[in-house]
N, C-alpha and C positions, 0 to 999 in steps of 0.2 A: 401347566404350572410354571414350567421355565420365563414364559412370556412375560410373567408378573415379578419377576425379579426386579429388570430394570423399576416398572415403574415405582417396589417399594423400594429402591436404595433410591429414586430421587426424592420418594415424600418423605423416608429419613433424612435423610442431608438436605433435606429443606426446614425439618422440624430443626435438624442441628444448625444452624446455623439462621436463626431467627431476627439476630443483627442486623438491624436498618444501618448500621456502617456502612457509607460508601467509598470505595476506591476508586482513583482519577488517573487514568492509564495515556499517556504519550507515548508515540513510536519513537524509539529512539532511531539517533542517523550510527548507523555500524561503521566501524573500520573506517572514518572518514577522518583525511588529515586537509589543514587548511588549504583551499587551493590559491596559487599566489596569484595575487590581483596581478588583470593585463596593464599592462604599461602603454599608453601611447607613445607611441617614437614616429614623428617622419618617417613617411618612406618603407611603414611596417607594412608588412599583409592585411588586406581588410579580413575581419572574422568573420564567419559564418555566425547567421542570428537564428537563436531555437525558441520559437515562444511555447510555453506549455501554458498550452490558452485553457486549458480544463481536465481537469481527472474527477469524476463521476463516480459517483458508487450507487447501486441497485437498490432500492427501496428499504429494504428489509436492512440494509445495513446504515440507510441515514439516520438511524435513529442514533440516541448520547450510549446507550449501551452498545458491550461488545455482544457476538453472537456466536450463540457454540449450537452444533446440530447435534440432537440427543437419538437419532434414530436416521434411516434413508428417508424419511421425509418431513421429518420433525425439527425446528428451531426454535431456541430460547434466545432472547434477547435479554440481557443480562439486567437487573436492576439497580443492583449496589456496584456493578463493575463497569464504569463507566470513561467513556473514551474523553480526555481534559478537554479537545477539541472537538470541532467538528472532522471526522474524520476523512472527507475528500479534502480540507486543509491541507490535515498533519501529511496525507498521498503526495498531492501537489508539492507541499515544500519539501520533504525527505526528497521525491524524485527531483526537483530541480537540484539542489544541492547535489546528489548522486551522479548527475549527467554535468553538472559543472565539473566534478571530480574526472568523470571519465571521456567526457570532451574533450581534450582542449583544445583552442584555438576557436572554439566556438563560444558565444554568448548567450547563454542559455540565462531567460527568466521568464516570469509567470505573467509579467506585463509586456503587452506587445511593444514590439520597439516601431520606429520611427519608417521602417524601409519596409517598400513593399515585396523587396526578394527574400523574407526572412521566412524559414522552416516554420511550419508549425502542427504542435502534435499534441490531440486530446487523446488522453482514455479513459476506459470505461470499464469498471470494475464493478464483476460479477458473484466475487465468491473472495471472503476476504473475513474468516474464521475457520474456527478449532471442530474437530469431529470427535466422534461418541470414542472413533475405535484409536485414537491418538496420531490422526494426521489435522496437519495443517493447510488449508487449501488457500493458495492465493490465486485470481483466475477473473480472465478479461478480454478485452482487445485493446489496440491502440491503432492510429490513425496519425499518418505522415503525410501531410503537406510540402511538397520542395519540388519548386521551379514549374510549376502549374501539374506536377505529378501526384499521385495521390496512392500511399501503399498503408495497407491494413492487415495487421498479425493480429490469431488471438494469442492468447497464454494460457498455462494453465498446470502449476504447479503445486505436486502435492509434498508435504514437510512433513518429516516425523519432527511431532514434539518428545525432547528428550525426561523431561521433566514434568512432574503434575503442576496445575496451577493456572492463575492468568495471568502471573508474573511471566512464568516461559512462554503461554499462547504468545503474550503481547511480544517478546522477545522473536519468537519460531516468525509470529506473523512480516517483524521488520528484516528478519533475515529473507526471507520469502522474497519481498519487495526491493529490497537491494537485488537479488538477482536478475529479477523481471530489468530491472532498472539497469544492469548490465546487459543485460539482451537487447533491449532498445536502445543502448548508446552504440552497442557492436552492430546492429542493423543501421542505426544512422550515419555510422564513419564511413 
């Protein structure tokens, strides 16, 4: 009898909520203040160049909805809750901005620059939603190129979300990713 709980509180709150309304969800960039553009000056340091040639997301998350797991082997991809972008984009641009914040002195962007000595580091993300029992998982590997060397971390972290909703998921998910996004700049200094 227990069993069958979940599955009638989801075909209530799906009768309730019958609304073809759709919502268009952007990761926001957290805690981030401008960072001040480099200056060329004679005679300065050359900077270190970081291309973030690719961030990748697994199948089941390249879809426009977001994805919440309703059981250990069960995912919903959401209908009406949908991501404004593509979501390896919104990855890609949050993390570049993140690592321009927490680099400096290096040139971090999404287009490859001009030198052939320049860092470069894809990832690939594996797990990047909400769970039944109120955690947030964000989880993956990445991939460092620098100086013909080649170092690979996964990650894999899990968030309580503090609040119901996909307003918080979408919130818990960019907090999540700011920190991956600190771990990879602290691995690349």
């Amino acid at each position: 009898m227990m069993k069958w709980i979940p599955v009638v509180l989801v075909l209530f709150l799906s009768a309730c909520s019958s609304s073809n309304e759709k919502t268009y969800y952007q990761l926001p960039v957290l805690s981030s203040t401008p960072v001040a553009g480099s200056t060329m000056t004679s005679g300065s340091t050359a900077q270190r160049h970081l291309w973030v040639e690719r961030v990748s997301v697994a199948d089941y998350l390249a879809g426009t909805g977001l994805v919440y797991q309703t059981n250990d082997v069960q995912y919903t991809l959401t209908q009406n809750n949908l991501w404004a972008s593509p979501l390896d984009q919104q990855l890609q641009q949050s993390l570049v901005t993140y690592l321009r914040r927490d680099l400096p002195g290096f040139l971090v962007s999404s287009q490859a620059g001009g030198s052939d000595d320049q860092d470069v580091l894809n990832v690939n993300v594996t797990g990047f939603h909400g769970r039944y029992d109120g955690i947030v998982v964000v989880s993956g590997s990445w991939t460092l190129t620098h100086a013909g060397q080649t170092v690979q971390r996964d990650f894999a972290l899990n968030l309580k979300q503090n609040e119901d909703g996909y307003d918080a998921l979408v919130r818990t998910l960019a907090t999540g990713w700011q920190q991956e996004a600190g771990q990879i700049a602290s691995q690349i200094r």
